[in-house]
C-alpha positions in Angstrom: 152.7 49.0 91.2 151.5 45.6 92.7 150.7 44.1 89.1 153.8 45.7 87.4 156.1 44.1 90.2 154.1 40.8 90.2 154.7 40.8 86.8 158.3 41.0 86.7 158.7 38.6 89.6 157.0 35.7 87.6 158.9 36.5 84.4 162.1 37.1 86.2 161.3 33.7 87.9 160.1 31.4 84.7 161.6 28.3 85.7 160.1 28.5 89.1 157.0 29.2 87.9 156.7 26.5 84.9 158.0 23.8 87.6 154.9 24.7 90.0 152.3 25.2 86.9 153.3 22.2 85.3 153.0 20.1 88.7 149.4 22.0 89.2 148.5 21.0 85.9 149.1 17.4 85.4 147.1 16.8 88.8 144.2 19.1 87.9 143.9 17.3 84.3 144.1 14.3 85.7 140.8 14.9 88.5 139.0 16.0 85.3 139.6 12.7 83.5 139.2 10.5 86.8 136.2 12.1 87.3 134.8 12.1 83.1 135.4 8.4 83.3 133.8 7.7 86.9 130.5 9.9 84.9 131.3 7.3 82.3 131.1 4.4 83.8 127.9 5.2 85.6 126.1 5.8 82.5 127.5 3.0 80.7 126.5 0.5 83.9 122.9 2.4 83.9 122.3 1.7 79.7 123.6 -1.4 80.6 120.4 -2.0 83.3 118.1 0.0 81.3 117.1 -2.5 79.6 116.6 -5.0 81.7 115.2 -3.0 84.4 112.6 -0.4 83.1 113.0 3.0 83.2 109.6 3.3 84.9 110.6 0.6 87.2 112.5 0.7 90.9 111.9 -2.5 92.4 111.5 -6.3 91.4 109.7 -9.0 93.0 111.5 -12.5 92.1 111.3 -16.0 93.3 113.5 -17.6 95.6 116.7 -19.0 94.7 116.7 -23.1 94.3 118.6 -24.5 97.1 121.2 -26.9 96.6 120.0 -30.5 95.2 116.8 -28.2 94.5 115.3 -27.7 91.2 116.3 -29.7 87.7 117.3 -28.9 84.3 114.7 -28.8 81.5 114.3 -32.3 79.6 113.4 -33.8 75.9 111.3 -37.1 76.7 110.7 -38.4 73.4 108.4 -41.4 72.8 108.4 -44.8 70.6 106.7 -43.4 68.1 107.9 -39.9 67.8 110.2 -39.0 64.7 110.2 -39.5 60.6 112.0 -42.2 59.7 113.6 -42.1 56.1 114.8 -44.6 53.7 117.9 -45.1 54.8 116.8 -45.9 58.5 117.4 -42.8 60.1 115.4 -41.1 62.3 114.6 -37.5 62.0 113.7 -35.6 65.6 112.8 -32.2 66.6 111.1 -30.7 69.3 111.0 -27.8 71.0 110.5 -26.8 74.7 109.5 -23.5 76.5 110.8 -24.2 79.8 110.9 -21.5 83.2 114.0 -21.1 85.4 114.7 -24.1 87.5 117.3 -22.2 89.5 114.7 -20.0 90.6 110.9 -20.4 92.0 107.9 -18.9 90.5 105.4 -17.0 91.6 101.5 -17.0 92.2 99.9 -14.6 89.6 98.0 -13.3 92.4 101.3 -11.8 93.7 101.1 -9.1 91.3 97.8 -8.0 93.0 99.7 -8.2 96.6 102.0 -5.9 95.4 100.2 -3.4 94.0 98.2 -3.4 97.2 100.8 -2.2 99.4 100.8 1.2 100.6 103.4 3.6 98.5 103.0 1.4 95.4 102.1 3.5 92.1 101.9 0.3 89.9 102.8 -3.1 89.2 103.0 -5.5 86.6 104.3 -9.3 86.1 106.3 -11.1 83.5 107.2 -14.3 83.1 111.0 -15.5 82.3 110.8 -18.5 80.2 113.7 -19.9 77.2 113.1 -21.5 74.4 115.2 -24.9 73.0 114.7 -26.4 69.8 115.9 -30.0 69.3 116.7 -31.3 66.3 118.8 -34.2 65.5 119.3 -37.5 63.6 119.6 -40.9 64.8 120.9 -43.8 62.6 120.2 -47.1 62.3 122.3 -49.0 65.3 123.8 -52.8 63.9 122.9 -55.5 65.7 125.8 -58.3 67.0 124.9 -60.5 63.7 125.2 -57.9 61.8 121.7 -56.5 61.0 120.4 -53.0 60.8 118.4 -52.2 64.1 116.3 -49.2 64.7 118.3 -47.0 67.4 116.0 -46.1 70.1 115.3 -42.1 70.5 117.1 -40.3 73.9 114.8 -41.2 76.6 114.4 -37.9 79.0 117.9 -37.1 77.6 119.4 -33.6 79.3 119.4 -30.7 76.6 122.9 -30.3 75.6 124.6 -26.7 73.7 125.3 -26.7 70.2 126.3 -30.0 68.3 126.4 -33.6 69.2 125.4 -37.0 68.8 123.3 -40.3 70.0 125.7 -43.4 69.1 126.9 -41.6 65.9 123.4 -39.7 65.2 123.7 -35.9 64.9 121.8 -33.2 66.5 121.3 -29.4 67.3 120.1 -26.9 70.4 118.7 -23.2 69.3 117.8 -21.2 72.1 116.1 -17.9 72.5 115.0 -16.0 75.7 111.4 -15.0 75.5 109.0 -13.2 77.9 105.5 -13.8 78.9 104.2 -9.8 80.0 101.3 -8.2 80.7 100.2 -5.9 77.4 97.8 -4.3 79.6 100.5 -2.7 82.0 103.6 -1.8 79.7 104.6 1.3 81.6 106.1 -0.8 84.4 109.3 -2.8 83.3 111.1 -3.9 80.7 109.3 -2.7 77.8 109.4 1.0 79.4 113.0 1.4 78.0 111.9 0.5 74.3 111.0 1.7 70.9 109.2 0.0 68.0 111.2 -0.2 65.5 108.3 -1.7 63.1 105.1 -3.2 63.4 103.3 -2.2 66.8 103.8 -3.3 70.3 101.7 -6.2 72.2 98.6 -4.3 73.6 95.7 -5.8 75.6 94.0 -7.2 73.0 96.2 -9.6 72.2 96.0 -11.5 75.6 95.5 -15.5 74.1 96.1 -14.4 70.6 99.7 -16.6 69.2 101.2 -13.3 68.4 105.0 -12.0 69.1 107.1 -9.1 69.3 110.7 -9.2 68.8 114.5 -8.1 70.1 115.7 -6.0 66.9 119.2 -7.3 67.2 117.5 -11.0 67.4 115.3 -10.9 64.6 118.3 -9.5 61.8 120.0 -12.2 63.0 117.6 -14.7 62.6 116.5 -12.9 59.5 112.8 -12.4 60.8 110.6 -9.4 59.8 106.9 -8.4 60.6 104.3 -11.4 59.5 107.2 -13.9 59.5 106.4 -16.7 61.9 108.4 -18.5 64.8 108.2 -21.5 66.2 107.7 -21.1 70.0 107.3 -24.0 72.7 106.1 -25.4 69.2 103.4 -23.3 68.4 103.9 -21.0 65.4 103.7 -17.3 66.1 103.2 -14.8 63.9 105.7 -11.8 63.9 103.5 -8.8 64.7 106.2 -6.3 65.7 110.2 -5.2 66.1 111.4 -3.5 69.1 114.3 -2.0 70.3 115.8 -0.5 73.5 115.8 3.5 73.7 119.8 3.0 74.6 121.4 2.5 71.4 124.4 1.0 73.4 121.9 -2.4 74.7 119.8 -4.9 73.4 116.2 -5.3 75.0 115.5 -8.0 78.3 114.8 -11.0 76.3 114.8 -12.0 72.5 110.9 -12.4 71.7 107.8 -11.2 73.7 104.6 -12.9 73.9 101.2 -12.1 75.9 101.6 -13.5 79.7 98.6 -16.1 79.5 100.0 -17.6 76.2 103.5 -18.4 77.9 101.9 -19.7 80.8 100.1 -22.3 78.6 102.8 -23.0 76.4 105.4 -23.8 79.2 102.6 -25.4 81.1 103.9 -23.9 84.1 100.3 -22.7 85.5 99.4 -19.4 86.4 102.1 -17.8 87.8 104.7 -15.1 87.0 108.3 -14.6 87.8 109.0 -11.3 88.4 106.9 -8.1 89.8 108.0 -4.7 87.9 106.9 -2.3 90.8 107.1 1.5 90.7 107.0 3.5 93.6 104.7 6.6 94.2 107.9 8.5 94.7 111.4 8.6 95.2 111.7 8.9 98.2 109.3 5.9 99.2 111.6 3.2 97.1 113.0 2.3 100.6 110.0 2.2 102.5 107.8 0.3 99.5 110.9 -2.3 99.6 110.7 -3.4 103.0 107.1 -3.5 103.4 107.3 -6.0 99.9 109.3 -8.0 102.0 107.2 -7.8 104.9 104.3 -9.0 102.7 106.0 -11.6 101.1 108.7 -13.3 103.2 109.7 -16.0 100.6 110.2 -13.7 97.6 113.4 -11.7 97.1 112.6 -7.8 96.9 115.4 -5.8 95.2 115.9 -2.2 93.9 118.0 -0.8 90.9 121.2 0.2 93.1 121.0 -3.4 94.4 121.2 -5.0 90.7 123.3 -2.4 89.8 125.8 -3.8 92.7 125.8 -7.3 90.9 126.7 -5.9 86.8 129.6 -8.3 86.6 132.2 -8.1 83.7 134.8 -5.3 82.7 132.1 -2.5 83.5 132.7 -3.7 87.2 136.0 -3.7 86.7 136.5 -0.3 85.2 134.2 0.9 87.6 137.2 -0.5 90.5 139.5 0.8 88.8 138.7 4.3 88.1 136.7 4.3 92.1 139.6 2.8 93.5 143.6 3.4 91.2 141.8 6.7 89.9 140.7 8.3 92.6 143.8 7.9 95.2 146.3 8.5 92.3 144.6 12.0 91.8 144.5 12.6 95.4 148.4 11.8 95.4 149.4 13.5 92.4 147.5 16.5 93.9 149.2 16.3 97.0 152.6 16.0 95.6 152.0 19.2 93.1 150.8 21.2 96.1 153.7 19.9 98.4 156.3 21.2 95.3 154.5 24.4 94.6 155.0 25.1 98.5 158.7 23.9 98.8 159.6 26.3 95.6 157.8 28.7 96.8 159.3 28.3 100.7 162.7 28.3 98.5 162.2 31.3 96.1 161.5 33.4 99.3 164.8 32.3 101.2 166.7 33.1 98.3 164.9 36.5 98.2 165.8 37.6 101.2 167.7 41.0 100.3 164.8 41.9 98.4 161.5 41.1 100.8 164.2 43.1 103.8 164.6 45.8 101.8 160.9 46.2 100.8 160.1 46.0 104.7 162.7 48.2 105.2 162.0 51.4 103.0 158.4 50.9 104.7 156.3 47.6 103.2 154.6 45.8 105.5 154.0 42.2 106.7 150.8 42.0 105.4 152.1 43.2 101.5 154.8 41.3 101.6 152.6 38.3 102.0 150.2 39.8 99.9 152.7 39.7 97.2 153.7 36.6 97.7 150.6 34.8 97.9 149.6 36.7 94.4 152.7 35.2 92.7 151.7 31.9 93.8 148.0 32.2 93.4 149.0 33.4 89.6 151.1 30.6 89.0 148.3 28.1 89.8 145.6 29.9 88.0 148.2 29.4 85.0 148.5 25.1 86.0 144.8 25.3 85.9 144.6 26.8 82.8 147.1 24.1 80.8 145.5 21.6 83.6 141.8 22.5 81.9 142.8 22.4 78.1 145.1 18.8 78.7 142.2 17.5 80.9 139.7 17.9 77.9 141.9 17.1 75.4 142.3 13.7 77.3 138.0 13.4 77.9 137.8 14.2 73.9 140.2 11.5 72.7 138.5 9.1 74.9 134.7 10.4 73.5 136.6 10.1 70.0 138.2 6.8 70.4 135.1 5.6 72.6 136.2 2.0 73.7 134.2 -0.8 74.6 133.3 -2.4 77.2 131.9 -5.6 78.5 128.9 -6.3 81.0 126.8 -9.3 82.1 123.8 -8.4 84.1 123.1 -10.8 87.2 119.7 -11.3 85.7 121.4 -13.9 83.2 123.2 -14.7 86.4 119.5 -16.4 88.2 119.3 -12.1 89.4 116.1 -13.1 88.7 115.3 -10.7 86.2 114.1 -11.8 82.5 117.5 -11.0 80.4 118.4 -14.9 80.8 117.9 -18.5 82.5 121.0 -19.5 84.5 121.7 -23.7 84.9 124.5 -26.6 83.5 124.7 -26.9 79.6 122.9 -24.7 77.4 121.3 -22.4 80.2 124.7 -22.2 81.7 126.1 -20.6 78.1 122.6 -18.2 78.2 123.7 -17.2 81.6 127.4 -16.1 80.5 126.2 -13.6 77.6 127.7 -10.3 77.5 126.3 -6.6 76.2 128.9 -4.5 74.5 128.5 -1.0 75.7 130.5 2.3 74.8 132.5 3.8 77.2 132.3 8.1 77.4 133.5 10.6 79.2 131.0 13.1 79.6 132.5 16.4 81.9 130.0 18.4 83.7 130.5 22.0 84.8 130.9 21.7 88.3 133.9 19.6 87.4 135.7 22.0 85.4 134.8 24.9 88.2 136.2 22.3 91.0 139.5 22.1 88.5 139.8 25.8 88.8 138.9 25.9 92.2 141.9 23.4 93.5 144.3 25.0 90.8 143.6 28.7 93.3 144.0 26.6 96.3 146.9 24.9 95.7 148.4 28.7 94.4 146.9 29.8 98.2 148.5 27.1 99.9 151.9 27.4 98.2 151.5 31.5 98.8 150.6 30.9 102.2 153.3 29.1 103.4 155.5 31.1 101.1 154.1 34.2 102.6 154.8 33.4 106.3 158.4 32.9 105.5 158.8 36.5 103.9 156.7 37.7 106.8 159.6 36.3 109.0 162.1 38.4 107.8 163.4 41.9 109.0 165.4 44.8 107.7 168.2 44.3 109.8 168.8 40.5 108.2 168.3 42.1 105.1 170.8 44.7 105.8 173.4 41.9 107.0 172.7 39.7 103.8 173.9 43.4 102.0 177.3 43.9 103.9 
């Protein structure tokens, strides 16, 4: 009796009942997408620190930040005598330099030892942030006021400039890769946690003094380098010993080329010193408690944690993470609101206009609580059918945008002077290093729970709207019923 009546109620009723559905549905497929992309977003942002980070790893130990009027860019001192000169007078010059982060100060080596002293501390390991300029240019002859061809002096201690340019009509070039001094010894800490090698082998122990180096995948196609190649670094050639790349297909590794820790100390000349500290906690739960007593122990030094470089990814990540946080979240909140507000006013309406019928029922014998019992059933029907179209448009809209997959942009605050080894920040060429950007994939990935909370607010918004609906019928006696007749 209940089902058959229910029945012929909602199909007696179908515009009612596809207004309040519809309504239902557009909000609940609109949480489900909200919330795919929010999923999204965080795993984009955490490929997009992978990387750089270390899976293994959950805190850094950095340098301070030059203060203002601090620090200085690298610079190319060439002498009298340095150069080829060819027939025609011109002077040939190259040279490259392997130079640390002026923007930020190093650290003692022996800071790696501090660290891993420190009570909640599993391990630790230190790497050490360096980039790499080739100079190569020509400088012509200069005329002299009479006429004659004079030699024209080399750049003196000249500031490396970007790209292409020229001394008094000469011509010259900047290359630049990033490169990383680590610790073979201690791999499972930091960046080179979060790789794979793609050929060759990986720096091990052994290879602490040796001129060896491993390199980005993405850098070495497109410098056209392969296993036993060599390349020149802080101008020391180094063979090619291996080819790695991230485990995140979506992200490049931390730096372009790897080399043991005590060869890019000696190269840059920089002494022994590091300039980060890859620390992994004994646990979880100690990440907090490990990160304040870092900072205890080293006052000078900057102690951060994934969520806090996570809190600096700049770029359109950022701002779709905002967006969907912010626009997203409220709009699905309203739109919800609004479909649950119209369900109730229909529902408050198809009872008033129902009148005859609900007096009658209560007059032949139904009472309050099955009138209200019938109401709330219609209503709870006709959002369990809004889910249902809510559900199937929701993940329609997740698979077009797993389908389509658009990209994104992100610059990590380690090429930012974070600190971290994915870049050098400063003026001119370490200033465009600083602004590079990772392409990642955007995905909507839905997790159960979602699709259950879908369903879940779908029945509450029908309990809601029957509710309300319910007390109105509930309201209503025979007698008004038998008036509304005569």
């Amino acid at each position: 009796m209940y089902w058959t009546y229910l029945r012929r109620e909602l199909t007696g009723r179908k515009k009612q009942t596809i207004i309040v559905a519809t309504g239902l549905a557009i909000a609940i497929a609109l949480v489900i997408i909200v919330n795919a992309l929010s999923a999204g977003v965080r795993d984009a942002q955490a490929q997009a620190l992978e990387s750089v980070y270390g899976v293994g790893t959950d805190l850094t130990v950095t340098g301070a930040m030059a203060q203002p009027g601090e620090g200085g860019g690298g610079r190319f001192e060439f002498g009298q005598d340095d150069g080829a000169t060819t027939d025609d007078g011109t002077t040939s010059l190259s040279q490259s330099r392997l130079m640390a982060d002026f923007m930020r100060g190093t650290l003692d080596a022996s800071t790696v030892d501090t660290v891993a002293g420190v009570d909640g501390v599993a391990a630790a390991s230190g790497a050490l942030s360096l980039t790499n300029t080739t100079f190569d240019g020509e400088l012509p002859q200069r005329p002299t006021d009479d006429g004659t061809a004079q030699q024209q002096q080399p750049p003196q201690g000249g500031d490396q400039q970007g790209g292409q340019g020229g001394f008094g009509g000469g011509s010259f070039d900047v290359d630049a890769f990033t490169v990383l001094g680590i610790d073979a010894s201690n791999a499972e800490v930091g960046p080179l946690s979060a790789v794979s090698v793609v050929d060759g082998r990986a720096l091990d122990a052994d290879d602490a003094g040796e001129f060896v180096a491993v390199l980005d995948e993405t850098y070495a196609t497109s410098s056209d380098l392969a296993v036993g190649d060599t390349i020149d670094v802080g101008g020391t050639d180094m063979e090619v010993v291996g080819i790695i790349a991230s485990t995140t297909s979506a992200a490049d590794t931390a730096s372009n080329v790897y080399i043991p820790l005590d060869v890019a100390q000696d190269l840059s000349g920089v002494g022994d010193v590091v300039s980060t500290v890859y620390v992994q906690a004994e646990s979880a739960g100690d990440i907090a408690a490990v990160q304040s007593a870092i900072a205890e122990e080293l006052p000078d030094a900057t102690v951060s944690s994934q969520s806090d470089l996570a809190s600096t990814v700049s770029g359109s990540l950022s701002s779709a993470t905002s967006l969907i946080t912010n626009l997203g979240t409220w709009l699905s909140i309203l739109v919800l609101a609004v479909a649950v507000v119209l369900a109730v006013l229909f529902t408050i309406s198809g009872v008033s206009r129902r009148t005859r019928e609900f007096g009658t029922l209560k007059a032949i014998g139904w009472s309050n609580g099955r009138v209200v019992g019938q109401v709330a059933g219609e209503s709870v029907v006709q959002g369990l059918i809004g889910g249902a179209i809510g559900l199937v448009i929701g993940l329609a809209g997740v698979l077009a945008i797993n389908i389509i997959q658009p990209t994104i942009s992100s610059a990590p605050a380690t090429q930012e002077g974070f600190g971290g080894p994915g870049g050098q920040g400063g003026p001119g060429l370490m200033q465009q290093l600083g602004s590079t950007t990772a392409d990642i994939v955007l995905t909507a990935p839905v997790t159960a729970w979602v699709i259950v909370a879908a369903v879940g607010l779908a029945i509450a918004g029908g309990l809601i709207a029957g509710a309300f609906g319910g007390w109105r019928a509930a309201r209503l006696s025979p007698a008004e019923a038998l008036r509304s007749v005569a």
